[in-house]
N, C-alpha and C positions, 0 to 999 in steps of 0.2 A: 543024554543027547544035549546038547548043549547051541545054544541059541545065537544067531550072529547077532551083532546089533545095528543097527542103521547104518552108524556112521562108519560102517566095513565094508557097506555096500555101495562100491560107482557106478552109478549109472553113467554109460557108454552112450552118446548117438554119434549112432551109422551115417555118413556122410551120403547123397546120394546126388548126382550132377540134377537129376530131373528133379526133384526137391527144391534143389539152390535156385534154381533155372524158376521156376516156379513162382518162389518167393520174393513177392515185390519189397520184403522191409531189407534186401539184399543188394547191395547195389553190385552192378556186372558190367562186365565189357567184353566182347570178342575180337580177339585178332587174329587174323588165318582163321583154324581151325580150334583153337585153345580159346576157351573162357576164364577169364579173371575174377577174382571176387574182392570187395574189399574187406580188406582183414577186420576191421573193426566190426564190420555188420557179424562175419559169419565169427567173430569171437563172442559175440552177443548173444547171437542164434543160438550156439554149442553153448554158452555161461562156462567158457572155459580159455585162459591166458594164450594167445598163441604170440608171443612176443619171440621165439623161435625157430617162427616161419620164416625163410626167407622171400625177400619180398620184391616186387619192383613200383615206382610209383607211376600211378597213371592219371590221365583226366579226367574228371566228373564235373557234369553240369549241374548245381543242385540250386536251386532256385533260382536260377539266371546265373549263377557264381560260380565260375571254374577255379575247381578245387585239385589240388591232386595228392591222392590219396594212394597210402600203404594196398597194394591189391598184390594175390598170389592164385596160381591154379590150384583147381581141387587136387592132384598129386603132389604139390608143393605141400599143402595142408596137411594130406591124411600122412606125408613123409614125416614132417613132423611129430604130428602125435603119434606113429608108433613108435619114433625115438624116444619118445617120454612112457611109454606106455599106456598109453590111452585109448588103443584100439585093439584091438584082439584079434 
């Protein structure tokens, strides 16, 4: 029998909106009924590239300073990773 070794094993996380929603190190935005995230936080989150997200830029007020920031919906996101094969 024969042994995998670590570095054959990816660990996968599961994207979940009430998680995201949750997470204050996350920064978000809603519009209508659709939540945004910004791509940077939740590539953080995941420790995984999503530079193939499509995206739109929105506003963020982060310390009194409006910033506007790479954001995408969590179906934008998990579309992506399973193009890359990242989710299962």
């Amino acid at each position: 029998m024969q042994e995998k070794k670590s570095a054959d094993i990816v660990m996968v996380k599961k994207l979940k909106e009430e998680i995201l929603l949750k997470d204050a190190s996350i920064k978000k935005v809603q519009f209508d009924k659709y939540w945004f995230y910004d791509l940077k936080d939740v590539a953080d989150y995941l420790n995984e590239d999503l530079s193939e997200v499509e995206y739109i830029h929105l506003p963020f007020v982060v310390d009194e300073v409006k910033i506007n920031t790479k954001c995408a919906t969590l179906e934008d996101i998990e579309r992506a990773r399973a193009a890359k094969g990242k989710t299962i």
